[in-house]
N, C-alpha and C positions, 0 to 999 in steps of 0.2 A: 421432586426429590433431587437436589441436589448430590452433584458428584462426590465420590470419593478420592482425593489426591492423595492421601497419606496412609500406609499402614493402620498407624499407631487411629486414625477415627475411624477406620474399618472396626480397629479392636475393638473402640470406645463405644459405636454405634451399637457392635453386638453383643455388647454387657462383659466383653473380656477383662478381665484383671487381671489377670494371669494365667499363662501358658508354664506345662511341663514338657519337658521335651523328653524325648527316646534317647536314650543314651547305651550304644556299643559296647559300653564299656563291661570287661569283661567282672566276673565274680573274684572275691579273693579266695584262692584256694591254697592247699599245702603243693609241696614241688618245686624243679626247679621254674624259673618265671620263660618261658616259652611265646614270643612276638616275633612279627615278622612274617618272614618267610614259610615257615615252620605252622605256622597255628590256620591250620587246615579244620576249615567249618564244613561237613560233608553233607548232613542234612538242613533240613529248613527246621526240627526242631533242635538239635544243637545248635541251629543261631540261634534261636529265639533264647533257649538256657543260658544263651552266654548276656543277654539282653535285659534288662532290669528297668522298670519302671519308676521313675520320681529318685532316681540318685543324683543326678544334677540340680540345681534352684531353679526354681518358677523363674521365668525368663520377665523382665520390666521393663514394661510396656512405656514409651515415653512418652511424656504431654507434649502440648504444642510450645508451650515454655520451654522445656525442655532441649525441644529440637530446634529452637529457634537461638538460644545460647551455645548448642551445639556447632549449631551453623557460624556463630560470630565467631566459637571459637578456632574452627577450620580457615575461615576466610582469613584471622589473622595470621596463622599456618600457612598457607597457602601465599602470604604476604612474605615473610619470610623468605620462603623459600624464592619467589620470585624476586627481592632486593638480596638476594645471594646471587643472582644469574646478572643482573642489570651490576653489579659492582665488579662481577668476573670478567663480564662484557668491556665496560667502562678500562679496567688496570688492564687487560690484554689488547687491548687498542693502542692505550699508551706506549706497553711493551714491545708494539710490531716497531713502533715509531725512535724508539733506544730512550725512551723518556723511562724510568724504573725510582720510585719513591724509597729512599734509607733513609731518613730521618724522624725515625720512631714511630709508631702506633699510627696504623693506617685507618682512614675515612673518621678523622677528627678533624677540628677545625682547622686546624696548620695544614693539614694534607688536602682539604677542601681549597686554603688559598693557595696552594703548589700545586695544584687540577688546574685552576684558572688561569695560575701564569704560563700555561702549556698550551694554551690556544691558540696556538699560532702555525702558520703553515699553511697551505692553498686553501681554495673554496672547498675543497671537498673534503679534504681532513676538519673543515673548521662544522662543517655541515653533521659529517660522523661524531665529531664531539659533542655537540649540541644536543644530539639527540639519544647518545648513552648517556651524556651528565642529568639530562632533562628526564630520562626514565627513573634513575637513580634518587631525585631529588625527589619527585611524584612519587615516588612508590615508600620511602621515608615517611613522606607526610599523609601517606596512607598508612604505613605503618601504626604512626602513633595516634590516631584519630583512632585506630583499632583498639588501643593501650588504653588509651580514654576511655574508651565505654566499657570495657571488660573490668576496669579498676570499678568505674561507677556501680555496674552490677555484682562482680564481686562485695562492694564495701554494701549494698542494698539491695539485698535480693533473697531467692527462699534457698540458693546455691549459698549464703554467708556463712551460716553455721559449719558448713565442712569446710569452706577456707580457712575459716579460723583455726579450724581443730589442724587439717595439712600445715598450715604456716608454722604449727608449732615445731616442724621437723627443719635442718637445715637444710638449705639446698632447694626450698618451694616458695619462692614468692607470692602474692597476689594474682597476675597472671599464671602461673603453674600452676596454683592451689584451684584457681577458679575453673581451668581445661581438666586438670584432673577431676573436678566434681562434677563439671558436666560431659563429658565421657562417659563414665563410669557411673554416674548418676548413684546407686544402690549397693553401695559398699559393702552390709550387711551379706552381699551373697558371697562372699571372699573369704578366707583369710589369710595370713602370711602366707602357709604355703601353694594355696591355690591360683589366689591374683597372676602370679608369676608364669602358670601355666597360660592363663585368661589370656597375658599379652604377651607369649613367642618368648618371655625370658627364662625359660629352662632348656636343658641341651636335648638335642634331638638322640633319635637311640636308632639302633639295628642291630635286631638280637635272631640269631638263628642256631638253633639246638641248644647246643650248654654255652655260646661264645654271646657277651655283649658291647658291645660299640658304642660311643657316644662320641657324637659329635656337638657343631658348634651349636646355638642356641635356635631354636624353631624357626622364631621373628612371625608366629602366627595371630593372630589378632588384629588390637587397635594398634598401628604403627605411632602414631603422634604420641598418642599414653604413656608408649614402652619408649618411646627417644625423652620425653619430662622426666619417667620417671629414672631413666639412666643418666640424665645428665643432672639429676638431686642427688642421686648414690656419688655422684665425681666430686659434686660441691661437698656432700656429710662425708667424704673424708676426710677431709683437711682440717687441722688440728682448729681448735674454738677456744677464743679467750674470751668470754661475756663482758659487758663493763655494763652503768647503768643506761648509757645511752646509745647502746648496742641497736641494732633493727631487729633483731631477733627476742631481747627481752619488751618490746616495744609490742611484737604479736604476740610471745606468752600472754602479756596482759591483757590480751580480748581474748582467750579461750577459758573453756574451764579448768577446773583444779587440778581434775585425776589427768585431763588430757594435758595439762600443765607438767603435771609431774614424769608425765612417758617422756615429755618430748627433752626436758632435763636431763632424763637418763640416757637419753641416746647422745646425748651432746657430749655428757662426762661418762660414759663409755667411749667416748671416740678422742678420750686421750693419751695420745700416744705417752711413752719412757722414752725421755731425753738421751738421743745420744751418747752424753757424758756420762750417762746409766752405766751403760756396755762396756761388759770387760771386755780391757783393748787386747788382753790375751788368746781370749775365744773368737776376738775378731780379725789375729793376725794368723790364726789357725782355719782359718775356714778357706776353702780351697774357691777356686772359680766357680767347680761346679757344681758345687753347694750354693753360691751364693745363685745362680740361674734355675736349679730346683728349686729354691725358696721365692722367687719373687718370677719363678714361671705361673701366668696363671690358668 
């Protein structure tokens, strides 16, 4: 008999499909809403009362597919964030030395030939650069060797289908749409308001007696999922002019119709009133601190 390394072919060996889990969560009742501190369980059967069976979704169990595009999609995460460290390393070496780049948009090719014309200076400075440029450039061409394959599987894979359908949103590329679908794998168990709980983006609370508190956002979950799916909410705000040879009307055209048609509405709902709209009277009437209420968030 062969070992078991995974989870998910424990579950598989022993005919699991799905798991319910226990869920704490209390009943909805009348009253005021009472957590925290305050919600004093005194017996073993008032926990159990407060305790409910099959309220949460069967938990999905992943295949070895599954976790094996999981994995690519972490390593190239994990890529990331390592040519974030090797480019911080790299410019703060420079900057010990009084060498500091202002000639626009850093680690393009002009800033790659102004890296090289800075080699200069003893063995040991020339030796320290060598081997932060030489991380920086290796871990690049690991980067997109990542890019490579995660596009080939997103464009051919059994993950296509919900790329297609994510891409129709602004703000989710190919890579995004593809980490988002293998993450999350089983979207079906979500919806609007739930996913948000799923990954740490709703505000934390602290409530004791009649007083509630909320604070900043949980951040409990998948981290990687909730940083995609906040840096898609930064891009779908920003105003959207379509033309026909947009990249966005480019992936409407490989999804279907009805999902065609949400992702439209989100697009022209997210058009802003010009400026030129606004009476400049109500806009010379508005105090400081009105304007830091309004765009507090």
């Amino acid at each position: 008999m062969r070992p078991v390394r995974r989870v998910s072919d424990w579950l598989v060996c022993s005919s699991v499909r799905g798991l319910t889990v226990w869920s704490r969560r209390r009943r909805s009742c009348s009253g005021p809403r009472v957590t925290g501190s305050k919600l004093m369980l005194g017996t073993r059967s008032s926990w159990l009362g407060c305790c409910t069976w099959a309220t949460s979704p069967s938990l999905h169990v992943p295949t070895v597919e599954e976790e094996a595009a999981r994995d690519l999609v972490r390593s190239r995460e994990d890529t990331r964030q390592d040519l974030m460290s090797a480019r911080h390393r790299m410019s703060k070496l420079l900057l010990r030395h009084g060498f500091v780049y202002s000639d626009g948009a850093a680690w393009t090719g002009k800033h790659d030939r102004w890296l090289r014309s800075h080699r200069t200076g003893d063995l040991a400075f020339e030796m320290a650069f060598d081997a932060s440029y030489e991380a920086v450039v290796q871990t690049v061409a690991r980067r997109d060797r990542l890019d490579r394959a995660i596009e080939l599987m997103a464009a051919d894979s059994q993950f296509t289908p919900m790329v297609n359908r994510l891409g129709c949103l602004r703000g989710i590329a190919p890579l995004t749409g593809f980490a988002l679908a293998v993450e999350i794998t089983n979207w079906h168990r979500f919806t609007g308001q739930t996913i948000g709980s799923f990954l740490g983006l709703v505000p934390s609370e602290y409530s004791s007696g009649q007083t509630r508190q909320l604070g900043g956002i949980t951040k409990t979950g998948n981290s990687h999922a909730r940083r995609l799916l906040v840096e898609a909410a930064w891009h779908h705000r920003r105003d959207y002019r379509p033309t026909t040879r947009s990249v966005l009307q480019a992936r409407w055209e490989k999804a279907p119709e009805d999902v065609r048609l949400h992702g439209q509405a989100g697009v022209n709902s997210r058009q802003r009133t010009p400026s030129s709209a606004v009476d400049p009277l109500r806009r010379s009437k508005e105090t400081s601190r009105d304007r830091q209420r309004r765009h507090r968030p």
